[in-house]
The first five atom37 places (N, CA, C, CB, O) and aatype in JSON, in Angstrom:
{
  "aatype": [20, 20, 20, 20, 20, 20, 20, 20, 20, 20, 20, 20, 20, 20, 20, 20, 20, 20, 20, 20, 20, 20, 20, 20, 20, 20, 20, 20, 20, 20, 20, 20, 20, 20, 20, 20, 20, 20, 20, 20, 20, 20, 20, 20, 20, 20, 20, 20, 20, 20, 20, 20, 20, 20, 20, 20, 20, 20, 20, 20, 20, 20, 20, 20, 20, 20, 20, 20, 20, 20, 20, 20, 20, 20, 20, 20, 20, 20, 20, 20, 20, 20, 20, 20, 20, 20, 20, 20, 20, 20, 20, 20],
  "atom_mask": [
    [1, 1, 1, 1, 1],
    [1, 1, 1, 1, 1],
    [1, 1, 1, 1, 1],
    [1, 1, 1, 1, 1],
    [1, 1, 1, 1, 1],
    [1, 1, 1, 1, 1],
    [1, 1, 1, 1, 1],
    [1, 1, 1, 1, 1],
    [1, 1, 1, 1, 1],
    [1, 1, 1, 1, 1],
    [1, 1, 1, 1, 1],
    [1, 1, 1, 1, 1],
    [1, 1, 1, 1, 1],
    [1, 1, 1, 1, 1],
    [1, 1, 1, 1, 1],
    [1, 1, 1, 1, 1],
    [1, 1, 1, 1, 1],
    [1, 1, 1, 1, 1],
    [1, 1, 1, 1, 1],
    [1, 1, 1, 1, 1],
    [1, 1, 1, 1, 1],
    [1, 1, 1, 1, 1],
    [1, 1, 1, 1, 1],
    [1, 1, 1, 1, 1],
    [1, 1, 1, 1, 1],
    [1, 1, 1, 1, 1],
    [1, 1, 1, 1, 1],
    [1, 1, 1, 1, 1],
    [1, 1, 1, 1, 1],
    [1, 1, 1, 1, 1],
    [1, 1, 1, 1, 1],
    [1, 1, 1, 1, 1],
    [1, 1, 1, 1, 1],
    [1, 1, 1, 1, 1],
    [1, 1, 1, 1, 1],
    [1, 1, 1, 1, 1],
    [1, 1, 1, 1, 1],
    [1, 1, 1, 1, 1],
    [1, 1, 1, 1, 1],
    [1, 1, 1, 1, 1],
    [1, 1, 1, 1, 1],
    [1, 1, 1, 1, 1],
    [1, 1, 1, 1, 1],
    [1, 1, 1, 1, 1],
    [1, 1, 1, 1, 1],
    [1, 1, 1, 1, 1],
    [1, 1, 1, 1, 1],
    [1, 1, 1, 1, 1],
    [1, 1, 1, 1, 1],
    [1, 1, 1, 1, 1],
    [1, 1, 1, 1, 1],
    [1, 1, 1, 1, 1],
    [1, 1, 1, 1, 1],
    [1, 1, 1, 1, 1],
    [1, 1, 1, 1, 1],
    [1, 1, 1, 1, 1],
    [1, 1, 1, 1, 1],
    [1, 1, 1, 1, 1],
    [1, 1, 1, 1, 1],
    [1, 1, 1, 1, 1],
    [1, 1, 1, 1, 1],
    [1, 1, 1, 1, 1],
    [1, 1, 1, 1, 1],
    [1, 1, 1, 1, 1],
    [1, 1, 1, 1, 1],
    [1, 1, 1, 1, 1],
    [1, 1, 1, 1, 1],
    [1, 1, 1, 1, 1],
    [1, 1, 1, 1, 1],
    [1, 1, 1, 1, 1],
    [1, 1, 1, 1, 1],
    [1, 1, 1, 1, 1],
    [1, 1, 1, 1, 1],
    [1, 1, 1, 1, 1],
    [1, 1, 1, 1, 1],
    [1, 1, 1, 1, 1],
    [1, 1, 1, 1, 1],
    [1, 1, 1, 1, 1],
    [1, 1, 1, 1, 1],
    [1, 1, 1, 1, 1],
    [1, 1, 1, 1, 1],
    [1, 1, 1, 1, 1],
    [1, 1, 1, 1, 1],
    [1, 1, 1, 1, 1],
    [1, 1, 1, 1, 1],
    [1, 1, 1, 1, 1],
    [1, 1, 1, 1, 1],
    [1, 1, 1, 1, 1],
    [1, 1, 1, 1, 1],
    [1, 1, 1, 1, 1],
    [1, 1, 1, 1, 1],
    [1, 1, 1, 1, 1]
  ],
  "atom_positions": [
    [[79.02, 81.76, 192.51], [80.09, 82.42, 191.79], [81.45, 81.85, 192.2], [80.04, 83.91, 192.03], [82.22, 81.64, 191.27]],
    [[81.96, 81.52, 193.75], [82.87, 81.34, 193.61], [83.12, 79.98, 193.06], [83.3, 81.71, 194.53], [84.06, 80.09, 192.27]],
    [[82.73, 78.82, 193.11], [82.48, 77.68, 192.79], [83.93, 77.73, 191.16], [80.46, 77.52, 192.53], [85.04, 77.21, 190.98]],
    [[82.9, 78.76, 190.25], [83.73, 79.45, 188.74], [84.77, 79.92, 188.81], [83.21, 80.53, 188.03], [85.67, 79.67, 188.01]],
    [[84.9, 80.91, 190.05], [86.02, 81.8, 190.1], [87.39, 80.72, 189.81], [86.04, 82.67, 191.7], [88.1, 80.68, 188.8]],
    [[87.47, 79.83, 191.14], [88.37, 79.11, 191.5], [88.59, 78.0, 190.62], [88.16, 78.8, 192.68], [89.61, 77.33, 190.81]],
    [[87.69, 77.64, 189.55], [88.08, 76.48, 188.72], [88.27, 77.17, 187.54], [87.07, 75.27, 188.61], [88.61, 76.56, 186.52]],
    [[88.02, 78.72, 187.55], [88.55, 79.31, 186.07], [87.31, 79.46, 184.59], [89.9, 78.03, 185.57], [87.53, 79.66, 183.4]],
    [[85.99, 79.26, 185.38], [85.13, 78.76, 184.2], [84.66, 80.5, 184.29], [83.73, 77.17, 184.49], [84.92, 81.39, 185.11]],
    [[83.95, 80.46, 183.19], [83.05, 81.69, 182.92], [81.72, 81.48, 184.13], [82.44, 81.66, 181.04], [81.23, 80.37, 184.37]],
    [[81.4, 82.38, 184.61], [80.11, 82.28, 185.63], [79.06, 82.12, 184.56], [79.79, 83.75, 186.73], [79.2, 82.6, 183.44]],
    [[77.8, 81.27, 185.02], [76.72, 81.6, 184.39], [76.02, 82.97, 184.61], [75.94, 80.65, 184.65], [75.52, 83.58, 183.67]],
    [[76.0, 83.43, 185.89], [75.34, 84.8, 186.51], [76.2, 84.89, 187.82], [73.5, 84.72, 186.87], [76.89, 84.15, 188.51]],
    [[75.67, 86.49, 187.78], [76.05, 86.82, 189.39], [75.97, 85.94, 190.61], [75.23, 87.83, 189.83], [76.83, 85.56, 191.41]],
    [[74.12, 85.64, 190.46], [74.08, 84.68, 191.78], [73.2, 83.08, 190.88], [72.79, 85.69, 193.46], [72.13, 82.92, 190.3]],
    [[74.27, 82.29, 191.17], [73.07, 81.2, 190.5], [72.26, 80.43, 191.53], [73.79, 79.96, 189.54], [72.52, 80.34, 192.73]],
    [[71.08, 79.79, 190.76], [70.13, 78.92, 191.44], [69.84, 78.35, 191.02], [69.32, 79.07, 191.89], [69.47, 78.62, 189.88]],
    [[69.67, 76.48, 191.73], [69.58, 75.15, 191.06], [70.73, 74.59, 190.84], [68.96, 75.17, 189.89], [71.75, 75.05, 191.34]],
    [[70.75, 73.6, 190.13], [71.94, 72.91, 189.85], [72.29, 73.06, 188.04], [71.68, 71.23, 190.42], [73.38, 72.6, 187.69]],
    [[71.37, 73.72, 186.91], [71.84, 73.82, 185.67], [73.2, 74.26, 185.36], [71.07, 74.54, 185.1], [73.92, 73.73, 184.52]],
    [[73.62, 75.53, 186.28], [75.02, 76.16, 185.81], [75.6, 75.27, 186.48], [75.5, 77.71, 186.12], [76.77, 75.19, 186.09]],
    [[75.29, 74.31, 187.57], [76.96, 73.42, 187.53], [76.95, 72.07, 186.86], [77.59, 72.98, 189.19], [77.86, 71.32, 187.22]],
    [[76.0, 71.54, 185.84], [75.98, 70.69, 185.42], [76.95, 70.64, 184.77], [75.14, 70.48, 185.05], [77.48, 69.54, 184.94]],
    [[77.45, 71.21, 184.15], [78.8, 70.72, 183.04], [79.87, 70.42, 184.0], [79.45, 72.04, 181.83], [80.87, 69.82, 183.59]],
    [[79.78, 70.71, 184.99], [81.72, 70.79, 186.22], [80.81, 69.18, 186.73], [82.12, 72.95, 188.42], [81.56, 68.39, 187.32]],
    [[79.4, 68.71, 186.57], [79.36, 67.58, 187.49], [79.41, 66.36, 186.56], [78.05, 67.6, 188.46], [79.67, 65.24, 187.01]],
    [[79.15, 66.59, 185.23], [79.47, 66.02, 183.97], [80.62, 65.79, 184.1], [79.25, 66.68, 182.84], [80.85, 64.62, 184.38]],
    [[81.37, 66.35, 184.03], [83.22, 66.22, 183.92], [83.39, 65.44, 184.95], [84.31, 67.69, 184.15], [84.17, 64.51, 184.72]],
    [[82.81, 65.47, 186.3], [83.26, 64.85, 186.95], [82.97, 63.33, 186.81], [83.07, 65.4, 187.9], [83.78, 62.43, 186.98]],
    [[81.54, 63.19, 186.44], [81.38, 61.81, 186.27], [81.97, 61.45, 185.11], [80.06, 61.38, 186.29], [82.02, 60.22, 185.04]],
    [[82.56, 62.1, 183.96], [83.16, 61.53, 183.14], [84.56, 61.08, 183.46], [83.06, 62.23, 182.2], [85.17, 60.41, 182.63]],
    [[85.21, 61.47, 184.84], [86.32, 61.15, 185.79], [86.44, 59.85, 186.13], [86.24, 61.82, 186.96], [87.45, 59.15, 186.2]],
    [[85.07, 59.54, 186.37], [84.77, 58.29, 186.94], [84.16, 58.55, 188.45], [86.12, 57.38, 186.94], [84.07, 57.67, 189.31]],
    [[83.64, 60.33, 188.67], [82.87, 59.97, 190.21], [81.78, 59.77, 189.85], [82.76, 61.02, 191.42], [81.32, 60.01, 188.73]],
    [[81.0, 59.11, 191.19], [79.5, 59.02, 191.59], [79.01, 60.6, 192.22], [79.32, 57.69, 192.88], [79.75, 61.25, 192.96]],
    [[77.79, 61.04, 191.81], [77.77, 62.28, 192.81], [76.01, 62.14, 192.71], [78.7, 64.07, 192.16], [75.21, 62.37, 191.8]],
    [[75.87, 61.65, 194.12], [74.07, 61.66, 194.58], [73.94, 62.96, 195.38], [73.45, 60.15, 195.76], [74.78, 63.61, 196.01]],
    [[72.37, 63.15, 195.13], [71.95, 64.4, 195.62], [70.74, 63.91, 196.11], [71.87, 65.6, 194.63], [69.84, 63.35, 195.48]],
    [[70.84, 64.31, 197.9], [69.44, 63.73, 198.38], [68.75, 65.42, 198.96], [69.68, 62.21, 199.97], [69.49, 66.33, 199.32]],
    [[67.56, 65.48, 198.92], [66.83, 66.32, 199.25], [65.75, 65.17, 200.09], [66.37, 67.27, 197.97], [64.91, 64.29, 199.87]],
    [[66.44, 65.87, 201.16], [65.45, 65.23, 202.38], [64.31, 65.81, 203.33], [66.29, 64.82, 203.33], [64.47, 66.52, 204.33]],
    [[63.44, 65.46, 202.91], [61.86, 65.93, 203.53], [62.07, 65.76, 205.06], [60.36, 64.81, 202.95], [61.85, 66.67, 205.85]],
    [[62.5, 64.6, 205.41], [61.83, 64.83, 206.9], [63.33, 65.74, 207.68], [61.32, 62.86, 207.89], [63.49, 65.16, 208.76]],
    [[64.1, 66.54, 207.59], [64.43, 67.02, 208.05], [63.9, 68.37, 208.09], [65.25, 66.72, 207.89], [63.45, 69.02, 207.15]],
    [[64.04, 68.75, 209.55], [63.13, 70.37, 209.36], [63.66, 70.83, 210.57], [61.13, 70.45, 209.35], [63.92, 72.04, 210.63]],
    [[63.89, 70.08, 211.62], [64.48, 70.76, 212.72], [65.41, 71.86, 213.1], [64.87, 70.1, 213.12], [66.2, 71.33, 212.32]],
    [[65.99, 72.78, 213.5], [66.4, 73.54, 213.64], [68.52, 72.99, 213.89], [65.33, 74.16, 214.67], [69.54, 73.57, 213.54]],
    [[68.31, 71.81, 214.56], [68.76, 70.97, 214.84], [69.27, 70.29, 213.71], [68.09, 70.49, 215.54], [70.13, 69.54, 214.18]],
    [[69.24, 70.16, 212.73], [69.74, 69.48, 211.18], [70.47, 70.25, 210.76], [68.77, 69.21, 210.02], [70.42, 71.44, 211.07]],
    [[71.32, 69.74, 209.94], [71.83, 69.79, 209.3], [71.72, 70.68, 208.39], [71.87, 69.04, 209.18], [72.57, 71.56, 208.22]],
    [[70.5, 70.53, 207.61], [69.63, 70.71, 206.21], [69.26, 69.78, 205.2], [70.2, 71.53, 205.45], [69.75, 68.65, 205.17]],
    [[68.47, 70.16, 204.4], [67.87, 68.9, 203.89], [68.75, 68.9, 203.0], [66.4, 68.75, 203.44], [68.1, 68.53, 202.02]],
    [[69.65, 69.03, 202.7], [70.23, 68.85, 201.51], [71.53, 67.85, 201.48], [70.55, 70.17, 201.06], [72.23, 67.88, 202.49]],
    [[71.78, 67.26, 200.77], [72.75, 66.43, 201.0], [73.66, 66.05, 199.71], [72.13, 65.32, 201.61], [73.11, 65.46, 198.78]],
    [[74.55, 66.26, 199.67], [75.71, 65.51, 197.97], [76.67, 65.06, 198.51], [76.54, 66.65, 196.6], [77.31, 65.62, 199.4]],
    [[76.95, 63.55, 197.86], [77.99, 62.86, 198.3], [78.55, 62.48, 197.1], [77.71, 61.79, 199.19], [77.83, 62.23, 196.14]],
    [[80.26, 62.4, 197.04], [80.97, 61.85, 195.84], [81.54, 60.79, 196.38], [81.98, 62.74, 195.12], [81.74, 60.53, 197.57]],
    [[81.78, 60.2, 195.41], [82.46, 59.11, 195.23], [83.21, 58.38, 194.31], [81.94, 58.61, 195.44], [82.5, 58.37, 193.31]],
    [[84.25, 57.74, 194.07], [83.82, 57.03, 193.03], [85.94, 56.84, 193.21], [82.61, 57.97, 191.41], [86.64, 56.99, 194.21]],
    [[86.4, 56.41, 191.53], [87.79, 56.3, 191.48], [88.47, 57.08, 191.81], [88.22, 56.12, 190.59], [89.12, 56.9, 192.84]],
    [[88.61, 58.55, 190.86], [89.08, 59.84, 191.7], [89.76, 59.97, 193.07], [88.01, 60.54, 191.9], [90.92, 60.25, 193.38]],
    [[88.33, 59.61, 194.01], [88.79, 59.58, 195.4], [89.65, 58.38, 196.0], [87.62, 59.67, 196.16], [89.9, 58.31, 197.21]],
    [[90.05, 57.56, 195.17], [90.35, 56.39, 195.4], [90.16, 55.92, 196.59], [91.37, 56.23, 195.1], [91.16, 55.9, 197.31]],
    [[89.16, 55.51, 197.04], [88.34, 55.1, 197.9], [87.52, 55.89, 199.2], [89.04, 54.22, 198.26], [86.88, 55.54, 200.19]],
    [[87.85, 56.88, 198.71], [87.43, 58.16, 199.46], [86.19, 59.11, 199.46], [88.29, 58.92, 199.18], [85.88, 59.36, 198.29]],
    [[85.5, 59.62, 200.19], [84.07, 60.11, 199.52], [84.62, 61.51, 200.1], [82.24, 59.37, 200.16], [85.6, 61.78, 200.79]],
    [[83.37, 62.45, 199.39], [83.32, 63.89, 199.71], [81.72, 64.12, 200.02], [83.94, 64.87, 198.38], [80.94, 63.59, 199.24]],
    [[81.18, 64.88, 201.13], [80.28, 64.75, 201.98], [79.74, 66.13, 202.42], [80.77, 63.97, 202.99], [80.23, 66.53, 203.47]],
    [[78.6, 67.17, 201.68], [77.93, 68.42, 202.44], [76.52, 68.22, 202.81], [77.97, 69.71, 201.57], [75.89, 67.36, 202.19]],
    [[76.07, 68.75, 203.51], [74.93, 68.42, 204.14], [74.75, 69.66, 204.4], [74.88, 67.45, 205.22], [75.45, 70.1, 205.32]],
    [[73.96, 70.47, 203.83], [73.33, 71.57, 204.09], [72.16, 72.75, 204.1], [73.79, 71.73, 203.92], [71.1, 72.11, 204.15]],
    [[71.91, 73.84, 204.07], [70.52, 74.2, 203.92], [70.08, 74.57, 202.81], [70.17, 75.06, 204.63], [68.85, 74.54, 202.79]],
    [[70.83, 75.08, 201.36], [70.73, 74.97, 200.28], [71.66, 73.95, 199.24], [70.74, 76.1, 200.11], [72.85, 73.65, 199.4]],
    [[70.8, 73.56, 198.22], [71.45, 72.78, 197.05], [72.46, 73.23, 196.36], [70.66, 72.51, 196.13], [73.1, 72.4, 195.72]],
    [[72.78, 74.41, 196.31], [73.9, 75.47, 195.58], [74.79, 75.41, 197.12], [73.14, 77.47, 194.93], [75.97, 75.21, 196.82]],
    [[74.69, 75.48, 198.04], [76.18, 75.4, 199.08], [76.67, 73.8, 199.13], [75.79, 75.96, 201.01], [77.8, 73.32, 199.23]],
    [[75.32, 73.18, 199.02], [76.44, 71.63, 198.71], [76.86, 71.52, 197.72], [75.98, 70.23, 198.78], [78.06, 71.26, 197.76]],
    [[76.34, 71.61, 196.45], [77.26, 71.63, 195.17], [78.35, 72.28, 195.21], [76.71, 72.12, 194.09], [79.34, 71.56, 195.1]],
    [[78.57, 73.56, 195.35], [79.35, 74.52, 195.59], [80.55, 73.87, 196.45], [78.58, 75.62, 196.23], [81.69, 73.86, 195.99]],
    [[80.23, 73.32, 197.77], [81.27, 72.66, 198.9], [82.04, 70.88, 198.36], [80.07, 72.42, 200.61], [83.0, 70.21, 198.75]],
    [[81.1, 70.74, 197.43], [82.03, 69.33, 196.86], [82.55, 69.02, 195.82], [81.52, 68.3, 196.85], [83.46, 68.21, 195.6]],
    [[81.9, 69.73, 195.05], [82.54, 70.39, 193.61], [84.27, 70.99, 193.83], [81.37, 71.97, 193.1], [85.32, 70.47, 193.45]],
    [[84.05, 72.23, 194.57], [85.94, 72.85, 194.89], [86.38, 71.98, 196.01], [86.21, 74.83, 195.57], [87.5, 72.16, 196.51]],
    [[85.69, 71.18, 196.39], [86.67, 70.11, 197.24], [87.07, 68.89, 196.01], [85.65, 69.27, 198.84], [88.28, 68.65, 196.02]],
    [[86.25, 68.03, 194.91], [86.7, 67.48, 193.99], [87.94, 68.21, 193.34], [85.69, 67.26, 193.23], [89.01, 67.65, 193.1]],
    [[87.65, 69.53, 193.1], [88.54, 69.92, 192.06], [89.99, 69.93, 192.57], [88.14, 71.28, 191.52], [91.01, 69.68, 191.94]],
    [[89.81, 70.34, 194.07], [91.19, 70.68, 194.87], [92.03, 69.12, 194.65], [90.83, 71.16, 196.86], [93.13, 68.81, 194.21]],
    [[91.1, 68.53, 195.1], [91.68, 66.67, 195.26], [91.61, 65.93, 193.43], [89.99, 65.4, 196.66], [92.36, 65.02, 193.09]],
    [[91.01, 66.3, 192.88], [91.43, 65.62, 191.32], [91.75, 66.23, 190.34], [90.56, 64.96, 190.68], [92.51, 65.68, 189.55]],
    [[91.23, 67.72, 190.05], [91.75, 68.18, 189.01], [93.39, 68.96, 189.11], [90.66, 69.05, 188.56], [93.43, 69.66, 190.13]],
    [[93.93, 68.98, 188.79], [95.37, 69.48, 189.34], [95.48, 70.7, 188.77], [96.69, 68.58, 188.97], [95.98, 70.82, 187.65]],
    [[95.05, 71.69, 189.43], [95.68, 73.39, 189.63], [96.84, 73.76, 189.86], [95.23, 74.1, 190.64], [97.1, 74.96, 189.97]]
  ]
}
C-alpha cells in the first residue's frame, strides 16, 4: 500500500501480493529508460542472508547509478526501489 500512497496511484488492494499491482509503476519505469532485474535466489536460506530476494535498477535515470534491495519478500524489494526510483526520477 504504501508503495501507492506516496506516488499518488489508486491501490490495487489493502495488502498486495506478487508483483501484478506494481507492474504498471515498473513499466513506466522502463519506459524511462531503467533496467529493473529480479533475482529470486534458491540457495540462500540462512538465517544469516539477506533474503532471497533481490531487485536492482539501473539504467539512464540513475545516470550511472543503481538502486539495490535484497530482501525476504518480493513485495518489500519492489516496494524499497520503486519509492526510491520515484524519489530520484519522477519529480514530486
Amino acid at each position: 500500500m504504501k508503495v501507492f500512497e506516496e506516488l499518488g496511484e489508486a491501490s490495487p488492494a489493502e495488502d498486495w501480493v506478487g508483483i501484478d499491482p506494481v507492474l504498471p509503476l515498473l513499466e513506466r519505469m522502463r519506459q524511462e529508460g531503467a533496467v529493473v532485474v529480479m533475482k529470486l535466489d534458491g540457495e540462500r536460506r540462512s538465517a544469516e542472508d539477506n533474503g532471497p530476494y533481490t531487485v536492482v535498477v539501473s539504467g539512464v535515470p540513475l545516470a550511472g547509478d543503481y538502486l539495490k534491495a535484497e530482501t525476504r519478500s518480493i513485495e518489500e524489494a519492489l516496494t524499497r526501489v520503486i519509492l526510491d526510483d520515484a524519489s530520484r526520477c519522477w519529480k514530486r
